[in-house]
N, CA, C and O atoms as CSV, one atom per row, in Angstrom:
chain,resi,resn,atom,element,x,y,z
A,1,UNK,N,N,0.847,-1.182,0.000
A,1,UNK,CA,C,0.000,0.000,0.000
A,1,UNK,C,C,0.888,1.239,0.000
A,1,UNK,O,O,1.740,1.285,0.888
A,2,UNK,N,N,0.812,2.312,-0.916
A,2,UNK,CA,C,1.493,3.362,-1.149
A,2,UNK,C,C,1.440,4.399,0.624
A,2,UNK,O,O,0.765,4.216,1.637
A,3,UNK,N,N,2.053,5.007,0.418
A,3,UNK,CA,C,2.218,6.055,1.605
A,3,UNK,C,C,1.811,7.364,0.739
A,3,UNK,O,O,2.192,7.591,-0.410
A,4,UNK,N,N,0.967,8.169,1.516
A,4,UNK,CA,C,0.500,9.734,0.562
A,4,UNK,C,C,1.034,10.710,1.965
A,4,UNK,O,O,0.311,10.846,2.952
A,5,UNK,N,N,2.483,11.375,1.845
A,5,UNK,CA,C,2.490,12.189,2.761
A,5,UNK,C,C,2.137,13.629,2.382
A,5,UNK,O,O,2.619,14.052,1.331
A,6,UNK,N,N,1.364,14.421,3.100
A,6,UNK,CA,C,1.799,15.814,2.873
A,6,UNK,C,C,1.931,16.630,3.733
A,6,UNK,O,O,1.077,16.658,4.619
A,7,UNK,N,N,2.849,17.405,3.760
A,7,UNK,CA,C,3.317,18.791,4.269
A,7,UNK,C,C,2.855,20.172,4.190
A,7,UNK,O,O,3.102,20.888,3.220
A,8,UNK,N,N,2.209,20.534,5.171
A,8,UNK,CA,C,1.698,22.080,4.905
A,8,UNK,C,C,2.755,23.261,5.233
A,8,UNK,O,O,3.592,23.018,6.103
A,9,UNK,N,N,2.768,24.144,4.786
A,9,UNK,CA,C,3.620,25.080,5.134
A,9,UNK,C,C,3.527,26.572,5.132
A,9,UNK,O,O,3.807,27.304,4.182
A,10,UNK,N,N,3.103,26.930,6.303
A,10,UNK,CA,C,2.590,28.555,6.685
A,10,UNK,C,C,3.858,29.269,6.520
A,10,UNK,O,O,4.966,29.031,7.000
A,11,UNK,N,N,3.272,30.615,5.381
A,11,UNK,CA,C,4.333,31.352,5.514
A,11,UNK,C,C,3.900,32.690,6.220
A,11,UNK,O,O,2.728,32.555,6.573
A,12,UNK,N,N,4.310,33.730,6.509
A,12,UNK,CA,C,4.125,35.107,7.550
A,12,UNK,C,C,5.315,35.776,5.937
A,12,UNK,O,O,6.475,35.417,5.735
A,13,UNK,N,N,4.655,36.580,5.241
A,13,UNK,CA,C,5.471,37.668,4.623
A,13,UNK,C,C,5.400,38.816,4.731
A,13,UNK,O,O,4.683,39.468,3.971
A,14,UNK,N,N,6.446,39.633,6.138
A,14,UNK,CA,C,5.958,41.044,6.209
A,14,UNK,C,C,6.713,41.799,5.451
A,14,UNK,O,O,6.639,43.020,5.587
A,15,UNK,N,N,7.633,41.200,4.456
A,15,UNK,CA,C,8.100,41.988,3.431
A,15,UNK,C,C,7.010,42.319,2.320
A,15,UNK,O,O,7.303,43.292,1.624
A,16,UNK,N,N,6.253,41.922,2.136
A,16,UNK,CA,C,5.730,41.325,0.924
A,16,UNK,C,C,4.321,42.438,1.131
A,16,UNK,O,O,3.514,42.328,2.054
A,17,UNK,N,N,4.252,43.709,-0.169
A,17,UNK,CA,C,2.915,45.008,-0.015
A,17,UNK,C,C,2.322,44.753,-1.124
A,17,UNK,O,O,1.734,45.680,-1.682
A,18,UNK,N,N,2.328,43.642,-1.622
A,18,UNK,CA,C,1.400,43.291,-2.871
A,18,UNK,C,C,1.807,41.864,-3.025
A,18,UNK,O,O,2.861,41.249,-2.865
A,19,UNK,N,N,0.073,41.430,-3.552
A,19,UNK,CA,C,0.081,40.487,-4.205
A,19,UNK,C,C,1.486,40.001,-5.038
A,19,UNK,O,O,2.232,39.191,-4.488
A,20,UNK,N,N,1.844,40.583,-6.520
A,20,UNK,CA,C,3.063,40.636,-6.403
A,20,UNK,C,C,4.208,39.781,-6.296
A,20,UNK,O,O,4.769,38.904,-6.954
A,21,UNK,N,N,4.364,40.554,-4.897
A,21,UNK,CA,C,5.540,40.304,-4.153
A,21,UNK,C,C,5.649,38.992,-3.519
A,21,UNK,O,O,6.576,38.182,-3.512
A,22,UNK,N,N,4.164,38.963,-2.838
A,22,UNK,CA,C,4.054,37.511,-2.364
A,22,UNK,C,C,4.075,36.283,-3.577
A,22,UNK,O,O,4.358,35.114,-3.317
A,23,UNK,N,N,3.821,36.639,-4.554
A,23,UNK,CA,C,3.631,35.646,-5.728
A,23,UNK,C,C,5.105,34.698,-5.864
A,23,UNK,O,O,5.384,33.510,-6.033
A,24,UNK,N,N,5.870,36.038,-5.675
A,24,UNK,CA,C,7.680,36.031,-6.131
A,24,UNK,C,C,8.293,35.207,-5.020
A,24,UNK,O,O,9.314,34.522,-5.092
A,25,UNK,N,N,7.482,35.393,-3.961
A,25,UNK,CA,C,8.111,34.485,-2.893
A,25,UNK,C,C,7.760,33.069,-3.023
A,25,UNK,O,O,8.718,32.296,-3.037
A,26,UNK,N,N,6.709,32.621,-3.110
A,26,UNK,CA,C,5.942,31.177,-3.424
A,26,UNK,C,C,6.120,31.139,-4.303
A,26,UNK,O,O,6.295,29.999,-3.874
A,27,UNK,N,N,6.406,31.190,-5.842
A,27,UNK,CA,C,6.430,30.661,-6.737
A,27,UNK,C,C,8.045,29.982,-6.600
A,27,UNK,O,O,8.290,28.839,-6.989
A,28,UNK,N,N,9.277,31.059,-5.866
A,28,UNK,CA,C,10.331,30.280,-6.282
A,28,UNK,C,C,10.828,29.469,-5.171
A,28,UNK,O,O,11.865,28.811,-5.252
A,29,UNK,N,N,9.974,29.527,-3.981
A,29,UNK,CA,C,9.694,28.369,-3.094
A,29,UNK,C,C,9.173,26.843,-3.773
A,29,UNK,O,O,9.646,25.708,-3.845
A,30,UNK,N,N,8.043,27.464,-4.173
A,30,UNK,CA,C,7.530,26.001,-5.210
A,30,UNK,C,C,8.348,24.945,-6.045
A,30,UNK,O,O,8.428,23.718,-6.089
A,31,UNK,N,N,9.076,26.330,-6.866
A,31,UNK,CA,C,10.147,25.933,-8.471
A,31,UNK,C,C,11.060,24.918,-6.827
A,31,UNK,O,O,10.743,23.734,-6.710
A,32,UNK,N,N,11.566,25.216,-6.301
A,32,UNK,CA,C,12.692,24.828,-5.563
A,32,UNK,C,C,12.544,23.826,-5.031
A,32,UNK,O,O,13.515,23.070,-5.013
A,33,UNK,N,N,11.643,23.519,-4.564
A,33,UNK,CA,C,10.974,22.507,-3.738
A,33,UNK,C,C,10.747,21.291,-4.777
A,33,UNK,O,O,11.024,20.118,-4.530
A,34,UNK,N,N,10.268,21.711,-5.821
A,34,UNK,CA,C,9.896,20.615,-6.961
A,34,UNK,C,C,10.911,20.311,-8.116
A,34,UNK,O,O,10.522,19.601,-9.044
A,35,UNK,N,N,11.971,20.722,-8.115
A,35,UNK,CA,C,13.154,20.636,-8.860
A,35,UNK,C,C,14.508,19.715,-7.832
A,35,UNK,O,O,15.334,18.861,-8.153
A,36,UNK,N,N,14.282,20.210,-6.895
A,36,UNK,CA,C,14.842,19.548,-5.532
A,36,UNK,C,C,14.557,18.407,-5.277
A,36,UNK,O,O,15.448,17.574,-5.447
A,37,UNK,N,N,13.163,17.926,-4.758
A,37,UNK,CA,C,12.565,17.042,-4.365
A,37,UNK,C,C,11.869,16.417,-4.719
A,37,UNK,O,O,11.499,15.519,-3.961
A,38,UNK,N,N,11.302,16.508,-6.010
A,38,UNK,CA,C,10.613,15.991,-6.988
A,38,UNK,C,C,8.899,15.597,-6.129
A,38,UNK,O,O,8.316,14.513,-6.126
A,39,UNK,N,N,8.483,16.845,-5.509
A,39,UNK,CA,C,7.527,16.608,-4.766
A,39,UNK,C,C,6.390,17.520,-5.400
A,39,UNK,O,O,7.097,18.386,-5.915
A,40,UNK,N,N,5.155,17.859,-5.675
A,40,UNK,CA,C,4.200,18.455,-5.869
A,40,UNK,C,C,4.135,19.434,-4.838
A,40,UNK,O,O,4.666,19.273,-3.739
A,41,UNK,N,N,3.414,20.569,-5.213
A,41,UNK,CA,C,3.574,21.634,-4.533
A,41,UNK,C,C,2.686,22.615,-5.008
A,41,UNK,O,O,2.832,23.205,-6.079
A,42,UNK,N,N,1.763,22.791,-4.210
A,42,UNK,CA,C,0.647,24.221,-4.880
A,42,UNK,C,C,0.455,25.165,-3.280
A,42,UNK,O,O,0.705,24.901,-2.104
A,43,UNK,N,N,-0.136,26.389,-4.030
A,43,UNK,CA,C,-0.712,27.069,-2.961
A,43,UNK,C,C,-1.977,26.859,-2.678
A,43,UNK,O,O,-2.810,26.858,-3.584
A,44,UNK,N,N,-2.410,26.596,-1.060
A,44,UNK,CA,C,-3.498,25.698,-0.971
A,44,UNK,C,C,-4.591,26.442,-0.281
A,44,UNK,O,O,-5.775,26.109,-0.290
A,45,UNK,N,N,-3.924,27.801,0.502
A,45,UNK,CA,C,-4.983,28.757,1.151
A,45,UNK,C,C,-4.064,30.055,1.389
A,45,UNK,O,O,-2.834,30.107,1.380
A,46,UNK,N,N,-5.383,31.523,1.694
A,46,UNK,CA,C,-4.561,32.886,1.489
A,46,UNK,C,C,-4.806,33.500,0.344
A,46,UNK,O,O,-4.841,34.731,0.356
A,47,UNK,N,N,-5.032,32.763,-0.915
A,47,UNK,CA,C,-4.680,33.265,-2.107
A,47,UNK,C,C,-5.052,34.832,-2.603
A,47,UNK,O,O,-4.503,35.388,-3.556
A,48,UNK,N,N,-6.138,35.450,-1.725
A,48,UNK,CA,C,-6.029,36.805,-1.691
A,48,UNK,C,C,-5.102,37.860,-0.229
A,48,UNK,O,O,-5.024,39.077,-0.065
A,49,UNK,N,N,-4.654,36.917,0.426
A,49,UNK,CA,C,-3.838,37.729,1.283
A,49,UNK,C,C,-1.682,38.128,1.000
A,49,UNK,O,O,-0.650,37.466,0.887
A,50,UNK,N,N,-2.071,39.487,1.014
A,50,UNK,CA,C,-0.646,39.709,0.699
A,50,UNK,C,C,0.899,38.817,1.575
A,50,UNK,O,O,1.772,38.228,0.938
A,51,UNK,N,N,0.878,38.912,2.673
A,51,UNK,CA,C,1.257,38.607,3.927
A,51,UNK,C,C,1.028,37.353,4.279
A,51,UNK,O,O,1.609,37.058,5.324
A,52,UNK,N,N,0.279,36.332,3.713
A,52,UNK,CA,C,0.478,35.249,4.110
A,52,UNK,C,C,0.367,34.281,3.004
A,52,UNK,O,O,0.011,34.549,1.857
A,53,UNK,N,N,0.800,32.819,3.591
A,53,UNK,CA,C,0.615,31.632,2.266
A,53,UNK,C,C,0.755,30.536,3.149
A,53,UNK,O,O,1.655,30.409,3.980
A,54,UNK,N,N,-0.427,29.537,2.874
A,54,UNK,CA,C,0.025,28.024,3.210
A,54,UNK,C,C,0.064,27.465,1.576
A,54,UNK,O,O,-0.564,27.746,0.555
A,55,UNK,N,N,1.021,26.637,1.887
A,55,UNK,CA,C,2.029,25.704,0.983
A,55,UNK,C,C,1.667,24.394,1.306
A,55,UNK,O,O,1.581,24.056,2.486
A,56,UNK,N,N,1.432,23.573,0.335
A,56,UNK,CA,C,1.517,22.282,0.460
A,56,UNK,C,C,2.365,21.443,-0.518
A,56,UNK,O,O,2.463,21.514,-1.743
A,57,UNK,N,N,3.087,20.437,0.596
A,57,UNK,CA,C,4.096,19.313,-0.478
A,57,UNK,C,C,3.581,17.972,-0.433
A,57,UNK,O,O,3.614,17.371,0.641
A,58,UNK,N,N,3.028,17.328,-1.641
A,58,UNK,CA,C,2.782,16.081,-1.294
A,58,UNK,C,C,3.578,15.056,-2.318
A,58,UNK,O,O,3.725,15.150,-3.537
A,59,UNK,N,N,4.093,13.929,-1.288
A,59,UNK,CA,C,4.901,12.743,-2.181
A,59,UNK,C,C,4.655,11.573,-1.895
A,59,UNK,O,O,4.750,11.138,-0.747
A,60,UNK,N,N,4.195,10.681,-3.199
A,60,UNK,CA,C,3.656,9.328,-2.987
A,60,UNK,C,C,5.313,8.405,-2.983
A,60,UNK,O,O,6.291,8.445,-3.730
A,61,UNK,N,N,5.040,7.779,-1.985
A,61,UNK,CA,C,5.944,6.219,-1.910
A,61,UNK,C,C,5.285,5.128,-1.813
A,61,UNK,O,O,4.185,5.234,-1.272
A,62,UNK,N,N,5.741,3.660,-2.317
A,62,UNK,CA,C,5.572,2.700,-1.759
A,62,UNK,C,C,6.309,2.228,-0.506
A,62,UNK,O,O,5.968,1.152,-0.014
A,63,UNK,N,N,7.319,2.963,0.068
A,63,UNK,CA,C,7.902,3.031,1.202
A,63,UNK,C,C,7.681,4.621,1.791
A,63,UNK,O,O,7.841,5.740,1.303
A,64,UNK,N,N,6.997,3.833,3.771
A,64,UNK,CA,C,6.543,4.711,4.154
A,64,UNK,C,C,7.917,5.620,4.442
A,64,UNK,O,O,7.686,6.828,4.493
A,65,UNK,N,N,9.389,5.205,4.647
A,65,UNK,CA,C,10.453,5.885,5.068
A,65,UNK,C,C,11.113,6.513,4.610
A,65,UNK,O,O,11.840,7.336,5.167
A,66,UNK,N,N,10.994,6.186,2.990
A,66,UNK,CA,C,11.297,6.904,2.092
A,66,UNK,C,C,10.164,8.133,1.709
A,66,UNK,O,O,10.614,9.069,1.048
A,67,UNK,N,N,9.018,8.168,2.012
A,67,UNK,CA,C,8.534,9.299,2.126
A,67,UNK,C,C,8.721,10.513,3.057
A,67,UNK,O,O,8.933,11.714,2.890
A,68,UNK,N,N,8.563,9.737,4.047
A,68,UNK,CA,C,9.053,10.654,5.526
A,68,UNK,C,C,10.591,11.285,5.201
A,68,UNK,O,O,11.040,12.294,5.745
A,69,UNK,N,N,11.271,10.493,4.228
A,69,UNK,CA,C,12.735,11.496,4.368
A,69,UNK,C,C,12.697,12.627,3.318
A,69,UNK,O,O,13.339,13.670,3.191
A,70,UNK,N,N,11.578,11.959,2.519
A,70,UNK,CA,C,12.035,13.078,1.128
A,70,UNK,C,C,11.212,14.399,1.870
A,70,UNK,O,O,11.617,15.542,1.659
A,71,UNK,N,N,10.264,14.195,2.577
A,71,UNK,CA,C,9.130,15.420,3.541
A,71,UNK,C,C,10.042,16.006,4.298
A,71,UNK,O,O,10.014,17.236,4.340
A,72,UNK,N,N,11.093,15.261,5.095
A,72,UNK,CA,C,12.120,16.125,5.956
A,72,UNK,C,C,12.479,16.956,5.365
A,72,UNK,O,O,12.239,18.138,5.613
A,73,UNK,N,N,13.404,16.371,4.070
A,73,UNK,CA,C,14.462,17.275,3.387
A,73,UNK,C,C,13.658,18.405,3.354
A,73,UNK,O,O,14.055,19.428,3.913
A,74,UNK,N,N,11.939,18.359,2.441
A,74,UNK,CA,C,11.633,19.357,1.873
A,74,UNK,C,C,11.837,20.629,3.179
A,74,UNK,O,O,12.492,21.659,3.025
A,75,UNK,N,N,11.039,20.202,4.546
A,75,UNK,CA,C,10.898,20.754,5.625
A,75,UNK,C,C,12.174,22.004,5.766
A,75,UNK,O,O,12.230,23.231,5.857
A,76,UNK,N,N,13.215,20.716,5.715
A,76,UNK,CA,C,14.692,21.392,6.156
A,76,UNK,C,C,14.716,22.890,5.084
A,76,UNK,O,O,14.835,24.077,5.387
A,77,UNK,N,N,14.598,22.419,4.158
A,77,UNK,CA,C,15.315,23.474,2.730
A,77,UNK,C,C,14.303,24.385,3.217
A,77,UNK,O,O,14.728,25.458,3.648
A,78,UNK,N,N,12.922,24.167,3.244
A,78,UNK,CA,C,12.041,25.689,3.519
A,78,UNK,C,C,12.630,25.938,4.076
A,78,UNK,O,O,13.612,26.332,3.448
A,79,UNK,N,N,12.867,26.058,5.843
A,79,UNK,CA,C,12.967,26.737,6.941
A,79,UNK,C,C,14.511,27.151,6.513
A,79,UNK,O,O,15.051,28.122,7.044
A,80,UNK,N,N,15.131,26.413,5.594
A,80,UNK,CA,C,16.739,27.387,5.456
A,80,UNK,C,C,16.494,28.668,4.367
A,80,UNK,O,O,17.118,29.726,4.281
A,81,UNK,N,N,15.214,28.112,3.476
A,81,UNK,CA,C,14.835,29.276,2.610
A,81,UNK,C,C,14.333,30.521,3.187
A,81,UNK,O,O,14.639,31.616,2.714
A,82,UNK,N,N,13.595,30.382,4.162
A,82,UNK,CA,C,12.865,31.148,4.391
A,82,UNK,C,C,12.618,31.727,5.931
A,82,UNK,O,O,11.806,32.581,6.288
A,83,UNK,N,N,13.653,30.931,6.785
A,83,UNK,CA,C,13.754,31.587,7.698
A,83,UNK,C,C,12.605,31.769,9.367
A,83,UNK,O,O,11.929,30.942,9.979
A,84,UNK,N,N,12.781,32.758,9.512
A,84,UNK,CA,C,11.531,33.095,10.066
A,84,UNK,C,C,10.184,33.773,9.215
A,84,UNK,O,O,9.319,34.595,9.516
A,85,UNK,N,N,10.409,33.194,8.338
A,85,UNK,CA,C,8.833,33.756,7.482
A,85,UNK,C,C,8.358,32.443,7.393
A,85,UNK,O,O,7.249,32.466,6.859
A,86,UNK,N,N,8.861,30.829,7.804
A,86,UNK,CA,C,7.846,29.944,7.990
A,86,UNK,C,C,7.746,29.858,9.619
A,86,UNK,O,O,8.552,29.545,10.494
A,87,UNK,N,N,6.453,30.260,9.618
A,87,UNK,CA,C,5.607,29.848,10.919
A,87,UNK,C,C,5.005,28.864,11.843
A,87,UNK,O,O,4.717,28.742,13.034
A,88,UNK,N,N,4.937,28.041,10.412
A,88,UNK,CA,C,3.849,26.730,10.949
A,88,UNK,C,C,4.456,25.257,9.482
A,88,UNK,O,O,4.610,25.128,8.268
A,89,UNK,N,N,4.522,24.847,10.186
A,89,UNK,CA,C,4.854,23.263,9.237
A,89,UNK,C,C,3.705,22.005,10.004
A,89,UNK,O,O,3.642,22.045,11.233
A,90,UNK,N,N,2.980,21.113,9.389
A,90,UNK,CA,C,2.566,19.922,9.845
A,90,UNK,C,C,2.678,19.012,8.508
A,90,UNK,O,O,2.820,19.227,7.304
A,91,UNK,N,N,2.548,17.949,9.302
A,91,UNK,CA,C,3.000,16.571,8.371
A,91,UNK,C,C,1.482,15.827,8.567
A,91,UNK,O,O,0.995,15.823,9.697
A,92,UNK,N,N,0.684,15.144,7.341
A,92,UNK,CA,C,-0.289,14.762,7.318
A,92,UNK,C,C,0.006,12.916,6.584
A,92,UNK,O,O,0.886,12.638,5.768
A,93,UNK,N,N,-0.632,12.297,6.959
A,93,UNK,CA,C,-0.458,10.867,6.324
A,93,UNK,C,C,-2.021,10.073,5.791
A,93,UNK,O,O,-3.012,9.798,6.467
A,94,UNK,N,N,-1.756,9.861,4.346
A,94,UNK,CA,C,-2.892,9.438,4.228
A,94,UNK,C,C,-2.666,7.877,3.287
A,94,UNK,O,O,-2.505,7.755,2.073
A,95,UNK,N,N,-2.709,7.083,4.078
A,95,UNK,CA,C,-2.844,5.905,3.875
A,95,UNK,C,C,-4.244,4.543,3.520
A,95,UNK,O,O,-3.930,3.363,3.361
């Protein structure tokens, strides 16, 4: 039975005074994340707020451990991307 993990990922952008700006931030979060990790990645809520974004990463395995590591990595690289502008991370499993 496959493993479906996904990763949410709250961002806080108080740089960010337009739409814009926030676009520029999530989009090359996304590109990075999915060139990296070969994981799916959309914006999943916010989509009219300047200042904020939840992110979601989801990656199918037939190994549950090999999912859980490729979700770390992604985890790790945000929070080195981005610092204190991610707020909130959870890990979801749908089996």
């Amino acid at each position: 039975m496959p493993s479906i993990g996904v990763l949410n990922l709250e961002l806080r952008l108080p740089d960010a005074h337009s739409l814009k700006d926030k676009r520029h931030t999530v989009k090359g979060l996304k590109d990075r994340l999915r060139g990296k990790f070969n994981v799916a990645v959309a914006e999943i809520d916010y989509h009219d707020l300047w200042q904020r974004a939840l992110i979601s990463a989801v990656t199918v395995s037939a190994d549950h451990g090999h999912a859980e590591q490729v979700l770390q990595g992604v985890e790790r690289e945000a929070a080195s991307l981005l610092g204190p502008t991610l707020v909130g991370v959870t890990l979801e499993w749908v089996e």
